[in-house]
Structure formats: structure tokens, C-alpha cells
C-alpha angles and dihedrals in degrees: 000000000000087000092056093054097027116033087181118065092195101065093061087087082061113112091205085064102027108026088194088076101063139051110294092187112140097358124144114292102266140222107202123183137195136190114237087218101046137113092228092045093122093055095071093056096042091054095043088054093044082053091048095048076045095057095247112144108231148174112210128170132152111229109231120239101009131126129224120278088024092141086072106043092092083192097074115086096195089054081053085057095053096047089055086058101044087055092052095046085054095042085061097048099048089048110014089161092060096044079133100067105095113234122238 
């Protein structure tokens, strides 16, 4: 799988393809996400550690019973869901004074 996205082995120790890998220090509070069923479902939990030991504020949650790539399934309701409260969550970081505007 790494091979199909990253021909060169090498280049996965850079920060500007795995984050994880540089200093997080000061970057923007963070929502990260994981599917329960997916093989890189240990990734999500390990970077949001590495932000938090870095002082990022961040949300982090796996989503049970999803699958990988479920954001972009647009056939699965309960991804629908999800997406609905990403966007609120974001919705709250971006504006936390105004928690209290509906969204659309």
C-alpha cells in the first residue's frame, strides 16, 4: 500500500508527507479521527498523542465500526453522521464565541 502512495521509502521520515514525523509545536488545535476497522487504525491514536506531548489542543476519537475511507463513501448513513459532527466540532473550533449560530 505505502509503495502505491510513496514510491520512495525514504521520504516517509519527511515531516511535509508524515507530520508525525516534525516538530508540532504551535500548530493549529487538531480533530483527528480513526476507523475502528482499518488497517491504519493505530496511526490516528499515535499522532494525536505525538500533538498532544507537543501542546496542541486536540480532539481525537475512532469511530466504531467504520472502515477506512468511510468520509467518502457517500452510501453509508452513519459516515453521514460523522461528517455532521466533524463539521460541528469544527465549527466550534474555528468560532468558539459564537457555539450558539445553527449551522445550516
Amino acid at each position: 500500500m505505502r509503495a502505491g502512495y510513496l514510491p520512495d521509502r525514504s521520504l516517509s521520515l519527511d515531516p511535509r508527507v508524515s507530520p508525525i514525523e516534525g516538530d508540532l509545536t504551535g500548530v493549529a488545535p487538531a480533530i483527528v479521527r480513526g476507523a475502528e476497522c482499518d488497517p491504519l487504525r493505530d496511526h490516528a491514536p499515535a499522532y494525536a498523542a505525538v500533538l498532544e506531548a507537543a501542546g496542541v489542543p486536540v480532539r481525537f476519537r475512532i469511530s466504531p465500526g467504520m472502515l477506512h475511507g468511510y468520509w467518502s463513501t457517500g452510501v453509508v448513513p452513519r459516515a453521514n453522521e460523522l461528517a455532521d459532527q466533524l463539521c460541528e466540532e469544527l465549527a466550534e473550533l474555528l468560532a468558539p464565541e459564537h457555539t450558539d449560530i445553527p449551522l445550516p
